[in-house]
N, C-alpha and C positions, 0 to 999 in steps of 0.2 A: 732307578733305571740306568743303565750303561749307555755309551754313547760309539756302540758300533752295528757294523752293518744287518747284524742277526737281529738287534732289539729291536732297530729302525724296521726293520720288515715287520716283527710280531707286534710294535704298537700300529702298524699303519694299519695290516690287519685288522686286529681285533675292534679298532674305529672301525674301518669301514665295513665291515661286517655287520657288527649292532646296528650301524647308518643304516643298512641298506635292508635290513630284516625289521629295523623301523619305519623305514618310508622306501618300499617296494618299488616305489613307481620312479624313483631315481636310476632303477636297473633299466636295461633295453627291453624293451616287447620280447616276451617268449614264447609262443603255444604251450596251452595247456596240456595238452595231449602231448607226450613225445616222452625220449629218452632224459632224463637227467644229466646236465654237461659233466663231468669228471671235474672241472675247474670249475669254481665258483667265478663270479664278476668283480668280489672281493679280493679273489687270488689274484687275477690277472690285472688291476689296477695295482697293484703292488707287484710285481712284475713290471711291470711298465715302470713304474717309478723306479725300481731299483737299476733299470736298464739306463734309464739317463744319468742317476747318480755313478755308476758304476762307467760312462761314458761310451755306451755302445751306441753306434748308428745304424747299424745294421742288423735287423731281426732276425737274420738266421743263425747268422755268429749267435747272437744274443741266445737264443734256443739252445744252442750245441755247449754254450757256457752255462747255462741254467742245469740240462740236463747233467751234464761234468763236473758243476760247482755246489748246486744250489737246491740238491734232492731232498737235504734236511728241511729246509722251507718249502719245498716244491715237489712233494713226493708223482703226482703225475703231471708232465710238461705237455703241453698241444702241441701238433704238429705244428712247421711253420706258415703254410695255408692256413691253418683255424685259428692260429695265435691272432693274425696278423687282418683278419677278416672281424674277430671279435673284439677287438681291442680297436679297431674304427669306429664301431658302434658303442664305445665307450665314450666317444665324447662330450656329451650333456652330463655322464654319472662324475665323469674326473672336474666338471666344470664345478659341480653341484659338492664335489670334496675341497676343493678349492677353496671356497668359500666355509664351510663349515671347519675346516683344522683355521683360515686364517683367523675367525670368531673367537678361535677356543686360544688364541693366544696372551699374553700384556699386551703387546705392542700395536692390535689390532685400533685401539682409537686414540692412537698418538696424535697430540694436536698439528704435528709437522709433518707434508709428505711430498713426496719431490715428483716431478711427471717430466716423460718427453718420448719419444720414439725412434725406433732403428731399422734398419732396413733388416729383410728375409729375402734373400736373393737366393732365386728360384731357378736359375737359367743363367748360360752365358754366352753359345754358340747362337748363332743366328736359326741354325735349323732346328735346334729344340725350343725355342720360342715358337716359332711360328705351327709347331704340331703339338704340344703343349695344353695337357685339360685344363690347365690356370687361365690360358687367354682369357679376355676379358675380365678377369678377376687382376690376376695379375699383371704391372705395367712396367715402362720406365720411369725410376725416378734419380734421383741424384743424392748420393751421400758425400756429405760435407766432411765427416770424419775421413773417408778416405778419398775425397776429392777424386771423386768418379760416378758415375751413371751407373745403373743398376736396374736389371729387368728382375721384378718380383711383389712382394709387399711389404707393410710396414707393422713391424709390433709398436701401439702406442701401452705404454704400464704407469699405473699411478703406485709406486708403493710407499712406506713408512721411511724412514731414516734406518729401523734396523735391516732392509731391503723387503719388506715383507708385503707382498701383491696383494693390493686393494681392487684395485681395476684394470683392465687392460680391453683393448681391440686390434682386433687384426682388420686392416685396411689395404686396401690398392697404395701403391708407391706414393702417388702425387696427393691424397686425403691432406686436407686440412688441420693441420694437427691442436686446434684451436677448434673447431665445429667438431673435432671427433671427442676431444676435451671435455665442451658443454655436453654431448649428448653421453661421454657415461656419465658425469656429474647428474643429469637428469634420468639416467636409470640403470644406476646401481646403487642399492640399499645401503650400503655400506660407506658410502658417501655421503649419504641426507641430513639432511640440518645441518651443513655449513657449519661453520664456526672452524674454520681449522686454515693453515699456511700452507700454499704450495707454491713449492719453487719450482720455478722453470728458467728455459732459456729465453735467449731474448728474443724466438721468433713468435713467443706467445704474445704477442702484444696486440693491441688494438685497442683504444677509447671503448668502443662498445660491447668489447670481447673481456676488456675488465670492468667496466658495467655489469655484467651481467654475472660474472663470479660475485662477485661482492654481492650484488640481490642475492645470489643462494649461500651468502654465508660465507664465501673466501675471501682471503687476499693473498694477492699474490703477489711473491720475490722474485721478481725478473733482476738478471744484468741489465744495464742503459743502453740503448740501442746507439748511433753513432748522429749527435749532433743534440741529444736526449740530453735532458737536465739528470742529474744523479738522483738517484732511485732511492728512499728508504732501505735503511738493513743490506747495505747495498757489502757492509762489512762480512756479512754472514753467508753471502752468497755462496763463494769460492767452496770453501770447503765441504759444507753441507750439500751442495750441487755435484757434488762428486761421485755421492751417492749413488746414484740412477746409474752412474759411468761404470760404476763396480758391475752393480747386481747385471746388468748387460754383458758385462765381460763376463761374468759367472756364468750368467745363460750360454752364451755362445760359447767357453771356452770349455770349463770344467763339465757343463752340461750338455754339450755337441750341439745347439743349436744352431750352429755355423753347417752342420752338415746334417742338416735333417733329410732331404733325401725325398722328401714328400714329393709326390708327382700330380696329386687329384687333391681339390678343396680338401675333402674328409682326413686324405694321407697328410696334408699340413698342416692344418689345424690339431688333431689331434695330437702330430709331434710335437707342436707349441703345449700346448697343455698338460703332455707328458714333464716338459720343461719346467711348467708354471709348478705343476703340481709338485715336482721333486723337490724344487725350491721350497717351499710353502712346507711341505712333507719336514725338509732337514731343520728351517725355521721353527715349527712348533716343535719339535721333538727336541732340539737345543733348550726353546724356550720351558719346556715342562724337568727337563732336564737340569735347567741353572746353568746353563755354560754362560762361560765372560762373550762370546762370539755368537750373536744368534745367527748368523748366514754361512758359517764356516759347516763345509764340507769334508774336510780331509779327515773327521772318523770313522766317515762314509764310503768315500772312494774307491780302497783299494781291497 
């Protein structure tokens, strides 16, 4: 297998196609009765994925570049109305690939994996907050990387050292990134049976918040909070913590998550997703591939 953008479409395909003619019920509800879509569910998650890797934010651009670029893989394009309405209801099928390409990796049960969270800011003017279908979902909170306030949410992500997403949740700004923590540890598969190192930062802390990793099998490599006695592995920290710092900046930089644009629950989540999955997408196809770089993007890109 080669390692650019044509192959990366036709393995993502050809998985998710078998995926989804093996287990049906991963697609969105269809009427049985009715016309046949032109575009498969298969096509359009791969669409989606190659729109983040290829770093567009905007679906109509995207459409008008597919139709111009990408008729070899894409012999019929949806309008941008049906693109953009079907591909919202994609989001249990892209969650549900998510999981199944990160399975089929190496690196899926690496015993070290790193976690913390970033903000998704959603808003900035006063009056699109306050008219805004996120109200209530999304809030202010405060990012300490750029030492400012922030109206929106938080992506929490557990992933491997090679960056490769294990768990993740989207939460309100202010979420407890400690309670959001334990509860994917308590229900995501992929997690179970304990036995593995996660590093975090030092707001992970609490007496009975590392209690409770250790009963399900963790330990965990914090930095020393200030006045803290010095931590175990406290050598391994820096570097290996770095990690999470990347695969972030990949999200948001290389992968536009900085500018997702989402306006409605479904419109944001499913852009995070789009995100997760491109990642996860370029990861396994590196990894089946043999490349030195499993998170590197640049054969993808351009």
């Amino acid at each position: 297998m080669d390692t650019d953008l044509d192959t990366l479409a036709t393995a993502l395909y050809v998985t998710l196609d078998d995926l989804l003619k093996r287990h049906p019920e991963l697609a969105p509800w269809r009427p049985a009765v009715g016309m046949k879509p032109q575009v498969s569910d298969a096509e359009l998650v791969t669409m989606a994925v190659l729109s983040a890797v290829l770093g567009f934010d905007d679906e109509a651009r995207w459409v008008r570049h597919v139709r111009a670029n990408l008729r070899h893989l894409f012999p019929y394009v949806p309008h941008q109305p049906g693109y953009n309405k079907r591909v919202r209801r994609l989001g249990p099928t892209m969650l549900a690939v998510i999981e199944h390409l990160a399975a089929d990796t190496s690196v899926a049960t690496d015993d070290v994996l790193v976690v913390d969270s970033t903000p998704i800011e959603c808003a900035r003017s006063r009056d699109t907050v306050k008219r805004s279908d996120l109200a209530g979902w999304a809030e202010y909170g405060y990012s300490a990387s750029h030492s400012r306030y922030f109206w929106g949410l938080r992506l929490h992500l557990v992933t491997t050292l090679h960056g490769l997403p294990v768990a993740f949740a989207l939460t309100g700004a202010k979420a407890d990134e400690r309670t959001v923590l334990t509860d994917l540890i308590a229900t995501t598969p992929a997690l179970a049976g304990g036995g593995r190192t996660l590093i975090a930062d030092k707001n992970y802390y609490d007496r009975e918040f590392e209690s409770t990793l250790a009963a399900t099998g963790f330990t965990l490599l914090r930095k020393a909070r200030t006045g803290e006695n010095p931590r175990p592995g406290a050598q391994f920290f820096k570097p290996l913590r770095q990690t999470i710092e990347s695969v972030f900046d990949t999200l948001k930089g290389q992968l536009s998550l900085e500018r997702h644009g989402g306006r409605t629950q479904a419109g944001v989540i499913v852009r995070v997703l789009q995100r997760l999955l491109a990642l996860t997408t370029a990861i396994w196809h590196n990894d089946h591939t043999s490349q030195p770089v499993l998170r590197s993007l640049t054969a993808y890109d351009h």
